[in-house]
C-alpha positions as CSV (number, residue, x, y, z in Angstrom):
1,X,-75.4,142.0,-210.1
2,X,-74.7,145.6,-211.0
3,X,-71.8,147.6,-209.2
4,X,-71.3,151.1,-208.9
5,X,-68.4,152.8,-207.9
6,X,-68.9,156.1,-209.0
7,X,-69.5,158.0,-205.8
8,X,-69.9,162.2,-207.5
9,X,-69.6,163.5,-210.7
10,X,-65.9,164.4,-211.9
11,X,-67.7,167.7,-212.4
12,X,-69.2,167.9,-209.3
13,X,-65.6,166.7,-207.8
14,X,-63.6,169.6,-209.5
15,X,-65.9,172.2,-208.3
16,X,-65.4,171.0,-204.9
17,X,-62.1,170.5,-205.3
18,X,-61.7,174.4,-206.2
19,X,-63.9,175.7,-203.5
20,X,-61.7,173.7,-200.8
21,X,-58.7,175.5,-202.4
22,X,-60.3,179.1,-202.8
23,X,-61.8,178.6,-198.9
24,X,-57.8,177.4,-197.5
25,X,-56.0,180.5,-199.7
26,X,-58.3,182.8,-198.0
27,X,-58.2,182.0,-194.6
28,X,-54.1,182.0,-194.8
29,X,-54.7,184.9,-196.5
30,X,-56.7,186.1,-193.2
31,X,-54.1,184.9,-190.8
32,X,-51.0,186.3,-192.5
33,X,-52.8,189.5,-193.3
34,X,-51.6,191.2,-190.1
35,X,-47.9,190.4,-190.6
36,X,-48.0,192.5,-193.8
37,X,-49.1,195.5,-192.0
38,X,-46.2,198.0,-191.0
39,X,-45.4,198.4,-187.4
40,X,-46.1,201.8,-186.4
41,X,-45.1,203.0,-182.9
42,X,-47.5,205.1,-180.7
43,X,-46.8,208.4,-180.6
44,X,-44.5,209.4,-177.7
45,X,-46.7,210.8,-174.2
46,X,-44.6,212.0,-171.0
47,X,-46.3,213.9,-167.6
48,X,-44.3,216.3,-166.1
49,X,-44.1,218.0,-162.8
50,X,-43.3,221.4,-162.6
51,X,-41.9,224.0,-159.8
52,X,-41.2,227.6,-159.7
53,X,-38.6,228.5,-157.2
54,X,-38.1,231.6,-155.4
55,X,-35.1,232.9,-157.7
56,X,-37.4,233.3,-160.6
57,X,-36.4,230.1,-162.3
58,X,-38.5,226.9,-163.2
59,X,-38.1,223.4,-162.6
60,X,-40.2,221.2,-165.2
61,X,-39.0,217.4,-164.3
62,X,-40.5,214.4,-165.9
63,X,-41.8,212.3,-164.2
64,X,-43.1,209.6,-166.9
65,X,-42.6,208.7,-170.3
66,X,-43.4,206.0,-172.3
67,X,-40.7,205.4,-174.6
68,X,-36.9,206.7,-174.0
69,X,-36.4,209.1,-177.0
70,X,-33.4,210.8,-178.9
71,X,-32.3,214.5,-177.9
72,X,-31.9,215.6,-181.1
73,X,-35.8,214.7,-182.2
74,X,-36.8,216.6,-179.0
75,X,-38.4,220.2,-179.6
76,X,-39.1,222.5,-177.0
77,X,-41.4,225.4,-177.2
78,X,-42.4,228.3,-174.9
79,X,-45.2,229.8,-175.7
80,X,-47.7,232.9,-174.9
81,X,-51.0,231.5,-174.3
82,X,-53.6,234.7,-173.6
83,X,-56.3,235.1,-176.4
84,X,-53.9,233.7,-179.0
85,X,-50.8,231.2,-179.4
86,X,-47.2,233.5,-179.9
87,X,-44.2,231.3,-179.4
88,X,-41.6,233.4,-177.8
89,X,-38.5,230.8,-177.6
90,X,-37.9,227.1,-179.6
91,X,-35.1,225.0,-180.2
92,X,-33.9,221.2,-179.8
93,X,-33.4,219.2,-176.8
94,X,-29.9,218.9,-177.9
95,X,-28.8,222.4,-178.8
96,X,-25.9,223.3,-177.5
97,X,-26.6,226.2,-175.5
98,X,-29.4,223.9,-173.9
99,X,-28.2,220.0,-173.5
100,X,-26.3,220.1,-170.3
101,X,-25.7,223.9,-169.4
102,X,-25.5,225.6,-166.6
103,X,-26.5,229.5,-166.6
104,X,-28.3,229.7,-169.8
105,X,-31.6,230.9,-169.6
106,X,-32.9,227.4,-171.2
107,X,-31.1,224.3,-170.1
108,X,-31.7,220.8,-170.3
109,X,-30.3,218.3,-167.9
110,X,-30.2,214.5,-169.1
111,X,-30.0,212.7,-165.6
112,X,-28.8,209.3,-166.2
113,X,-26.0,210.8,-168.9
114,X,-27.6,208.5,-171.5
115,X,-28.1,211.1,-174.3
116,X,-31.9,209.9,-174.4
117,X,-34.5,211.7,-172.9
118,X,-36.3,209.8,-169.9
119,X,-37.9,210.2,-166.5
120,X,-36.2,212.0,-164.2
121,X,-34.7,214.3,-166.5
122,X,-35.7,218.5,-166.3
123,X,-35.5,221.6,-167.7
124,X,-34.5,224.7,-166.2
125,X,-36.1,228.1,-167.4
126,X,-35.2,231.2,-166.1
127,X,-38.3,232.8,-166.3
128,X,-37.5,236.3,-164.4
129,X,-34.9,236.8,-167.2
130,X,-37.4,235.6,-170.4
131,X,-40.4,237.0,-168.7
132,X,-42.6,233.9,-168.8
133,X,-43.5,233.7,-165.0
134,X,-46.7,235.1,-165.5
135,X,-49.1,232.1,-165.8
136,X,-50.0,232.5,-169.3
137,X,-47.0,230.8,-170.2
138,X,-46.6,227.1,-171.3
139,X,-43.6,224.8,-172.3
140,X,-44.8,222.1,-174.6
141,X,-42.3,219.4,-175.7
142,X,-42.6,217.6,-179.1
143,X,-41.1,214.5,-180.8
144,X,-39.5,215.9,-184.5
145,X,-40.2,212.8,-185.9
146,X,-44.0,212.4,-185.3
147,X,-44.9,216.5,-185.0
148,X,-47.0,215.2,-182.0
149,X,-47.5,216.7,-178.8
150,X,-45.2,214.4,-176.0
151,X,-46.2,217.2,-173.1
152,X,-47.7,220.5,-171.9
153,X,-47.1,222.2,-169.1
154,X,-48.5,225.6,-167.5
155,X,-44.9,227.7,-166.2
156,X,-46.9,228.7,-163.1
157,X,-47.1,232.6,-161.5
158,X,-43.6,233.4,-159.9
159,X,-44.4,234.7,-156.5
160,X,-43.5,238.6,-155.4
């Protein structure tokens, strides 16, 4: 009586031994490919509401935001949109003629006292002074760190 035992090849073995190894590396490779990658937030988006009052100023709350965001990466912008872009007046959230004054012709007013910028907090803009009540004017509000457009918003005709 004749026995074998041999069941494959020690070649044939090997070579399936490797492709076994090769097919597990990738597919931890695949699974642990996404925890490499760097988390990158999304790039800040707020809506805003805005009001022009009777005394020439404007009211530009807002009303949503996505992420609360530091005062000091805040740009605002105020610009003259006819047939071409001029910016008339810039600066910071957290300038110091703007965060928190009171009779400046730009102000910003942090709500909650937080030093962040979130929903409910406004701008003031007295437009009859800077001469931006016409309807052509907008105030767009960027994050510093991303250079990306958080908000637009049309200062709308002052009435009389």
């Amino acid at each position: 009586m004749h026995r074998d035992d041999e069941a494959v090849s020690p070649v044939i073995a090997t070579v399936l031994l490797l492709a076994i190894t090769v097919l597990l590396s990738s597919m931890v490779f695949v699974m642990m490919a996404s925890t490499l990658d760097s988390v990158e937030k999304a790039d800040p988006k707020a809506s805003v509401s805005v009001r022009a009052l009777s005394n020439g100023y404007h009211v530009i709350t807002i009303t949503s935001i996505d992420q609360s965001l530091d005062p000091s990466k805040v740009k605002w912008i105020i610009i003259n949109q006819t047939e071409e872009r001029n910016e008339e007046y810039s600066g910071n959230v957290n300038d110091a003629d703007v965060y928190g004054t009171v009779g400046q012709n730009i102000s910003f007013h942090d709500r909650d006292a937080g030093y962040s910028v979130t929903k409910g907090d406004y701008f003031v803009i007295n437009c009859a002074n800077l001469g931006c009540g016409g309807g052509n004017h907008f105030l767009e509000i960027i994050d510093g760190g991303s250079n990306s457009l958080i908000s637009k918003a049309r200062l709308t005709a002052l009435e009389g």
